[in-house]
C-alpha positions, 0 to 999 in steps of 0.5 A: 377222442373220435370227432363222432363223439363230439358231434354224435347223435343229438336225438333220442328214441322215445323210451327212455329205459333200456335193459337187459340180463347179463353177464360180464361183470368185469367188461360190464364195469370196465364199461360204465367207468370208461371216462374216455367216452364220457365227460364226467362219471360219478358213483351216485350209489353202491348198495348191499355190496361189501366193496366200496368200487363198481369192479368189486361190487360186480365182481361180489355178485359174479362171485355169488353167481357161481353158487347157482345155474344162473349165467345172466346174474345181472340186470343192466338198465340205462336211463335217458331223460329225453333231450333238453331236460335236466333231472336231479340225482334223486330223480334217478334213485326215484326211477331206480326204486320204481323200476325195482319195485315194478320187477321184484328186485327191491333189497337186491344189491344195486349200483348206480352210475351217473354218466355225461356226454355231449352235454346230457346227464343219463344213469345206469343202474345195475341189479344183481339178480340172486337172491342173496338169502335163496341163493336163487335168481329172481326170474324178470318175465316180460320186463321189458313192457313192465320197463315201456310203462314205467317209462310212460309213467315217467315221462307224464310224472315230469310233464314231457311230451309223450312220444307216439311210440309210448302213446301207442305202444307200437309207432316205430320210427322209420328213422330209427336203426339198428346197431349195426346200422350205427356201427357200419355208418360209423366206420365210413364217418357218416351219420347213419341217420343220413344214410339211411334217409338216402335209401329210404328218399330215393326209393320213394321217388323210383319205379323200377330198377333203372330210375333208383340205379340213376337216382342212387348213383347221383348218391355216390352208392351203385346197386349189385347183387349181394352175395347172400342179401339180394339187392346191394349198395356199394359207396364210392369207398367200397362199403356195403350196404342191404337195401332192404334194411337200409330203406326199411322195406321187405325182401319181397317188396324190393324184388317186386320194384327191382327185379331179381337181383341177379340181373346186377353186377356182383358186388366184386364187378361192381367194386371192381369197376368202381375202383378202376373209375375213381381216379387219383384226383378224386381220391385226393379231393375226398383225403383232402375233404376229410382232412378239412373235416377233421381240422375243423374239429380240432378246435373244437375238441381241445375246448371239449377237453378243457372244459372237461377238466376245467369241469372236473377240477370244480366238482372235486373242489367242491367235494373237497370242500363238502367233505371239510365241512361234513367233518368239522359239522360232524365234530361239532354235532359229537361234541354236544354229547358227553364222554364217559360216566357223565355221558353214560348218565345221560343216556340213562336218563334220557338226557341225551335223546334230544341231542341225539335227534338234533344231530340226525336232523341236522345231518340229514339237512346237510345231506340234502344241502350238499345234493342241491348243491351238486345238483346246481352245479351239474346243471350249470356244466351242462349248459356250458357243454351244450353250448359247445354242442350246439356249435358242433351241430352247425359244424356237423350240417356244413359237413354233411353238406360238404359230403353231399356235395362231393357224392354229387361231383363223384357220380358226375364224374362217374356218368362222365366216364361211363358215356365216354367208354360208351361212346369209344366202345360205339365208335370202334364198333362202328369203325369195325363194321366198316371195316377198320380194325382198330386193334391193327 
């Protein structure tokens, strides 16, 4: 397991519902049933499918899919709740209903797939989009604020705080970033959220191209020209960043404060001189932060996985135990009725109705009795995993600090070595002029 996937992102964009048509049915199911990213998956509904698994219900739908033109045969949505709520099983099937109610999808043939990580429940739930009686897709227009609204529905129906960006339909949080923002920040195995408020701090307090190149170098990041996207930013490390998405601003703003980018180094000179001035001595220091790092997890991540385990022992043991129990109250709810000519009479006369009806009343009793009862475990296991979150966020906070720290020694260093050349350069200039040729 990745040290990110303890420690990830312990805050939530403020629509909880995102969606989309697609394809993919075998990568998509790989996906939702990958328990190596996650701490516990559950099946909570398989419906209109003759399979009885997830790979062979979406395989079903791929299957009907072939008898159209539709290539998106699919309709993927996941549900978050915002953090620090709890929600049942049935609030998820209730969202589920809601959702297809609102697009036209009601009888499709759906699944349901509840997810934990990091000590929050969230759900998937996956449409198949033909019709199976037209043989025809179901067109989806403008889901995507029919999903905005029931999200805002959602979040009033629970009493959450309603974010601004459900309030307003528009406020965009400026923290907020893209895939491959997160997928970049995660390669170097640093928070993109703490990249991206670098940039943003930095140019907030700089006037011109000089005073942000000195307020980004004291960083650890060190402006170049792009070889396509204008103004760069290269790490210690050599990875690139575009200041325009990095801090959140237009292409045409960033040349008006920085000037053509044509005035900086080329992203090769500037790797070039970064690598010549990065010392072994530096390079062990950053190994030996990140080992320190990474030791320090260790601990953490071994409970991480005990308590998995320990965790999904508890939830098939009472599985187990729920489906012994649901056997021998279903005998004891078949043998209220009689067998053969006596039962034959019963029906006949009407004898046996009540029975019947008591035994659907119970059943239904018992299925509610067993939900509660997951329920209440679910949310017990999740407050032992966010215990353990909570220390892995104080543990993510020394680290960052840690980081900023080191970015601070490097572009010290860094300063150093660039006066020093500085001056060597003037005194041989100086000594030239004199007539000292120091390369005799």
């Amino acid at each position: 397991m990745d040290a990110c996937d303890l420690v990830g992102s312990s805050g939530f964009k403020a629509v909880i519902i995102k969606a989309s048509q697609r394809s993919g049915a075998r990568a998509l199911s790989d996906h939702l049933m990958n328990d190596r990213d996650n701490d516990h998956i559950s099946i909570l509904q398989l419906r209109g499918f003759m399979a009885d698994d997830l790979h062979g219900a979406l395989d079903e739908a791929h299957a009907i899919s072939k008898a159209t033109r539709c290539k998106q045969f699919l309709f993927s949505v996941s549900l978050n709740p915002p953090q620090g709520h709890d929600v049942s099983e049935q609030d998820f099937e209730d969202a589920a209903d809601r959702i297809e109610a609102k697009l036209g999808l009601t009888g499709q043939p759906r699944a349901i797939i509840l997810h934990e990580k990091e000590g929050r429940r969230h759900a998937h739930v996956v449409w198949s989009r033909i019709n199976p009686e037209t043989i025809k897709a179901i067109n989806l227009p403008h889901f995507k604020v029919k999903l905005r609204d029931i999200a805002r529905d959602l979040y009033l129906d629970h009493g959450w705080t309603l974010p601004k960006g459900l309030a307003t339909y528009g406020d965009k949080n400026p923290l907020n970033f893209t895939l491959s923002e997160w997928q970049q920040a995660k390669r170097v195995k640093i928070d993109p959220r703490e990249i991206k408020q670098i940039f943003q701090e930095v140019w907030e307090r700089s006037d011109n191209l000089d005073s942000y190149r000195n307020a980004l170098a004291e960083r650890g990041y060190h402006i170049a020209k792009g070889d396509r996207r204008g103004h760069v930013a290269l790490d210690v490390q050599g990875n690139v960043y575009a200041i325009a998405k990095w801090t959140g601003i237009k292409a045409k703003d960033l040349v008006t404060k920085l000037g053509d980018p044509s005035a900086c180094s080329s992203v090769t000179e500037v790797g070039r001189t970064l690598k010549a001035r990065m010392t072994d001595q530096v390079k062990a220091y950053i190994a030996q932060v990140k080992q320190s790092h990474a030791d320090a997890l260790k601990p953490l991540l071994a409970e991480r996985e005990t308590l998995v385990t320990s965790q999904r022992s508890e939830r098939q043991m009472l599985k187990t135990k729920q489906e012994e129990r649901w056997i021998a109250e279903s005998t004891i709810r078949s043998d209220r009725l009689n067998k053969g000519l006596r039962g034959l009479f019963d029906r006949l006369t009407g004898k046996a109705k009540p029975v019947r009806d008591l035994n659907v009343k119970e059943a239904l009793g018992a299925m509610r009795r067993d939900q509660e009862q997951r329920d209440r475990l679910v949310v017990q296991q999740l407050k032992e995993r966010q215990n353990l979150q909570a220390r892995a966020r104080v543990l993510k906070f020394k680290h960052a600090k840690d980081r900023k720290i080191l970015a601070n020694d490097i572009a010290a260093y860094m300063r150093r070595t660039i006066q020093s050349q500085t001056q060597d350069a003037s005194v041989k200039t100086r000594r030239k002029n004199r007539g000292f040729d120091l390369s005799r």
